[in-house]
C-alpha positions as CSV (number, residue, x, y, z in Angstrom):
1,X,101.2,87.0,139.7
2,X,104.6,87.6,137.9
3,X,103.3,85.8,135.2
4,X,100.7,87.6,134.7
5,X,102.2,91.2,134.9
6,X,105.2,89.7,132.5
7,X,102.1,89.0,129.8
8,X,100.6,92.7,130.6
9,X,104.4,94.3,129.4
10,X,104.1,92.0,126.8
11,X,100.7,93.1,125.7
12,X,101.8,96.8,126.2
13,X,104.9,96.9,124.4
14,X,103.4,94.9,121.2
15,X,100.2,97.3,121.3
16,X,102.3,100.6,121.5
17,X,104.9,99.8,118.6
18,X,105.7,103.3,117.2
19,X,104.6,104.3,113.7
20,X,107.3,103.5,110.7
21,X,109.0,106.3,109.6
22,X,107.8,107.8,106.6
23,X,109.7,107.7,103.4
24,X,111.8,110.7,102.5
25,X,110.3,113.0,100.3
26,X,112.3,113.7,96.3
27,X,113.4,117.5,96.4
28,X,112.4,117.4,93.0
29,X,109.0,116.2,90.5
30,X,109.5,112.9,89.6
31,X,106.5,113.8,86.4
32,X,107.7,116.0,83.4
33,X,104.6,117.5,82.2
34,X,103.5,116.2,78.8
35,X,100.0,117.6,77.0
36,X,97.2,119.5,78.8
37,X,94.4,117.3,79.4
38,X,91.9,119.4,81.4
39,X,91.5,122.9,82.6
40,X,88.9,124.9,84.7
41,X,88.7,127.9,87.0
42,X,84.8,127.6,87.7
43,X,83.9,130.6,86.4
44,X,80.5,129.8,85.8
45,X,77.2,129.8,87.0
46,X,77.5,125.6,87.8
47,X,80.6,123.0,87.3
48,X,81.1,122.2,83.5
49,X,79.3,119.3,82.2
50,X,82.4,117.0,82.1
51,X,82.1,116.9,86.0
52,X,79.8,114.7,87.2
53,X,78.5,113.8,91.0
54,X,79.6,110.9,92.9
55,X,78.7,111.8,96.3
56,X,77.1,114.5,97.2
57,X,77.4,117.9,97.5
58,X,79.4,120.2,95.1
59,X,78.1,123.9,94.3
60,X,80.3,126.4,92.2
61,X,80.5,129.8,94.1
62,X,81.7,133.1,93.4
63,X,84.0,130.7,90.9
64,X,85.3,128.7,93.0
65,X,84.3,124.6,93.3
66,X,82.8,124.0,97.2
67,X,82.1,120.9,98.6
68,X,80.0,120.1,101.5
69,X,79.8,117.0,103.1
70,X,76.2,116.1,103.7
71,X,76.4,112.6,104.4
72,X,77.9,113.1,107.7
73,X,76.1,110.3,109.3
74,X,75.6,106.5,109.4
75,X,71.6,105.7,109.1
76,X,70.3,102.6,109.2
77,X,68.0,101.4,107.2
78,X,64.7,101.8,108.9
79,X,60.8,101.9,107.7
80,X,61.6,100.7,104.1
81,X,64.3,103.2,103.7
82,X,67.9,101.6,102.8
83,X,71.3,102.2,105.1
84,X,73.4,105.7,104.4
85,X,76.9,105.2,105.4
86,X,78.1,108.4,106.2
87,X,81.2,109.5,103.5
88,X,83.2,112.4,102.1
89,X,81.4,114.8,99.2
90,X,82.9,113.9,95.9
91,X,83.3,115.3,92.6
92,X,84.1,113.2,89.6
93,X,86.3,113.4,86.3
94,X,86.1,111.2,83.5
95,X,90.0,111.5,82.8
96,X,91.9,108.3,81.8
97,X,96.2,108.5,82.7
98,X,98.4,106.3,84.0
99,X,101.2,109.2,84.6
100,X,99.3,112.8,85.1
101,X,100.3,116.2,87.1
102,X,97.1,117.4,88.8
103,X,97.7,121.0,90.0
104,X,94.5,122.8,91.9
105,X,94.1,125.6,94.3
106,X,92.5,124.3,97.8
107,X,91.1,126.2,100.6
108,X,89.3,124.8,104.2
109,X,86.3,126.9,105.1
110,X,85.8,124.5,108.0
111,X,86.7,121.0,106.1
112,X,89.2,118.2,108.3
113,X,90.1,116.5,104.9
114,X,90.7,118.0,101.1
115,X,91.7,114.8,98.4
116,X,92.7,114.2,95.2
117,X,91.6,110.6,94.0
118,X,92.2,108.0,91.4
119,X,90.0,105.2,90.5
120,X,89.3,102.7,88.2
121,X,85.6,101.7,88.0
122,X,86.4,98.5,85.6
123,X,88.9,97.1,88.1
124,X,87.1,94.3,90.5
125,X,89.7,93.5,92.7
126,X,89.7,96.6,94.8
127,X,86.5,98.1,96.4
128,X,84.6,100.9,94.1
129,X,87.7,100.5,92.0
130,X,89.4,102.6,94.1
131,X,93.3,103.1,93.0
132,X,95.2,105.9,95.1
133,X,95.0,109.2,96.6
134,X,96.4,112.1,98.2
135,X,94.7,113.6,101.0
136,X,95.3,116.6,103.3
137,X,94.4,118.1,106.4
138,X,95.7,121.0,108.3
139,X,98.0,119.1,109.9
140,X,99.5,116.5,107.2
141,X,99.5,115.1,103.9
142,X,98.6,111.4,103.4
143,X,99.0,109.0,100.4
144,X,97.3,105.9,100.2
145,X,97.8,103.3,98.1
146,X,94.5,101.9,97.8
147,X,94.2,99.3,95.1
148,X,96.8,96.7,97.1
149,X,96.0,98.3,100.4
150,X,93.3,98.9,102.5
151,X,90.5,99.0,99.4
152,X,91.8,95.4,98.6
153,X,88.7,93.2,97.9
154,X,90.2,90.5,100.8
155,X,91.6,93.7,103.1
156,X,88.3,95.2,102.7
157,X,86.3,92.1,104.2
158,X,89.1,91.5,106.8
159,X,88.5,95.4,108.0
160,X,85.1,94.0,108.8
161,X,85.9,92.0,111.8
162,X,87.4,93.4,114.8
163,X,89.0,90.3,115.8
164,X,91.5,90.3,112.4
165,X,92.8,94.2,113.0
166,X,96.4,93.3,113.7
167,X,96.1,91.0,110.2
168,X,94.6,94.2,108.8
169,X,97.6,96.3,110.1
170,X,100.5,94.0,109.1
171,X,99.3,93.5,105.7
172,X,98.6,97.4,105.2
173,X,102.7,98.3,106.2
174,X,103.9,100.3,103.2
175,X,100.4,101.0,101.9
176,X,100.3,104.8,103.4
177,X,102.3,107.4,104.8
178,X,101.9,110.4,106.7
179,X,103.3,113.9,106.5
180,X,103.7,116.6,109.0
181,X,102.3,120.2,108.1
182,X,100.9,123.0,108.8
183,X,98.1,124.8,106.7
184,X,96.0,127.8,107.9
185,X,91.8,127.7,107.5
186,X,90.7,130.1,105.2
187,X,93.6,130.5,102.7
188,X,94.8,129.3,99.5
189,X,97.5,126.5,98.9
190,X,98.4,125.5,95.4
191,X,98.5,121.3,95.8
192,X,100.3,119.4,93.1
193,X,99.9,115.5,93.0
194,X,102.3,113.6,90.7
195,X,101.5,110.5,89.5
196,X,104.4,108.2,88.1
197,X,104.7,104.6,87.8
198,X,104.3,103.7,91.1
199,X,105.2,106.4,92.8
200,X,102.8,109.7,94.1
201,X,104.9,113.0,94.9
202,X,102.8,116.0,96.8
203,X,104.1,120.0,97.0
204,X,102.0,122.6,98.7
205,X,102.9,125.6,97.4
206,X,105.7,124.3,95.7
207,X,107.1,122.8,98.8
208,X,107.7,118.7,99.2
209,X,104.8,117.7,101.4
210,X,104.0,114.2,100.7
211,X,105.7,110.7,98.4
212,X,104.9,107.2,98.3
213,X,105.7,104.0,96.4
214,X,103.9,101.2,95.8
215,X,102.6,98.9,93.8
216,X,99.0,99.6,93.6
217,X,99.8,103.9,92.6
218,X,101.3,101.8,89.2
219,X,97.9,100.7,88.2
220,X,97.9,101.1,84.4
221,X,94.4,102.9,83.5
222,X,93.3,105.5,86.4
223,X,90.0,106.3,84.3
224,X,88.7,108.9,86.9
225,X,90.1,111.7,88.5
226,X,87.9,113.0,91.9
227,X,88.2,115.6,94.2
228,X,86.7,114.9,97.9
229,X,85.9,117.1,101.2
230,X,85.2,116.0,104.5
231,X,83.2,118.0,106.7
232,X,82.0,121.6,105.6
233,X,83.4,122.9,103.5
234,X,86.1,122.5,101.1
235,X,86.9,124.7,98.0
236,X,88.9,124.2,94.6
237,X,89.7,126.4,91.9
238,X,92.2,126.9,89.0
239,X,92.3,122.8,88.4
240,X,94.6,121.4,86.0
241,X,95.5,117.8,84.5
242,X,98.4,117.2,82.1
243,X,99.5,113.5,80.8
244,X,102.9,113.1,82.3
245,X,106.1,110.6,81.9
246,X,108.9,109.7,84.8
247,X,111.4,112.7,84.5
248,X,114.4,111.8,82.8
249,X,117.5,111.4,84.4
């Protein structure tokens, strides 16, 4: 009997490890803007042709960008039809950096998640090519890096199989981190993402919200630049990209 309540603890205490810390955010941008790239404040009557759909659904409103995520559910396939795994609306950019600032205004109308993603269709090793991203929610700011972490071709298989989710968890240490904060539905924050080497800084209205670095955020060619939304509904404006280099000490 003692033997078996001394393996319960045991189970307990390795089960309930608290979180890492997160890392501590620079006061200042690591990016020193370099050329404009890209500019649009969806002023009219549909997104301009550079954008392009990934996942539906984007609409441009009253000039503002709002996405709406429609695939909200998992489907199975069923009389012919092929699976829909549910997933968060996304709006694409063909924009290739390796260093970039990408400033835009956001705004939840009832979304849980508003991101700013990188990818890299041409690279096989990750799934989707995903790189890196910054997402946020009312209540924090995550960074993911995506391309060594948890959109790893061999990570991505492992996630797969229940019985390999402590494998998953040890090799994903350092891949993430999570921010505190505290945002209001229904008004405007201006979200910066800085992109440098392998590190990713986040402000929210010019405040530090959010940094992380890792290998995969150095990925050399970040071809696509995409803005996601999860849940409904999610809106953008004023969006801006420049080309950026590591600010000088």
């Amino acid at each position: 009997m003692k033997r078996a309540l001394l393996l319960l603890c045991c189970v307990f205490v390795t089960t309930q490890m608290p979180a890492a810390d997160p890392p501590s955010i620079p006061d200042k941008s690591i990016a020193q803007k370099k050329e404009l790239l890209f500019s649009d404040d969806f002023e009219g009557s549909e997104p301009a042709k550079v954008w392009h759909k990934v996942v539906p659904t984007f609409a441009v409103e009253k000039g503002v960008l709002k996405g709406t995520q429609t695939r909200d559910k998992t489907i199975p396939a069923a009389d012919g039809k092929p699976a829909v795994t549910a997933h968060a609306a996304v709006h694409g950019l063909e924009i290739p950096t390796k260093d970039s600032v990408v400033e835009v205004k956001i705004r939840f109308d009832g979304a849980t998640m508003i991101d700013v993603e990188f990818d890299d269709r041409k690279y096989t090793e990750s799934h989707y090519g995903h790189i890196c991203r910054a997402q946020v929610r009312l209540n924090g700011v995550t960074i993911i890096d995506e391309r060594d972490g948890n959109m790893k071709n061999d990570i991505y298989e492992m996630k797969k199989d229940p019985a390999k989710k402590a494998d998953v968890a040890k090799l994903l240490v350092g891949r993430s981190a999570t921010f505190p904060a505290k945002l209001e539905a229904g008004k405007w924050y201006t979200l910066v993402v800085e992109t440098v080497g392998d590190e990713m800084r986040v402000t929210i209205d010019g405040k530090p919200a959010g940094y992380l670095k890792s290998s995969g955020i150095g990925h050399a060619t970040k071809s696509k630049i995409e803005l996601g939304v999860a849940g409904k509904d999610g809106c953008f404006d004023d969006i801006k990209v420049w080309n950026a280099e590591p600010v000088k000490p």
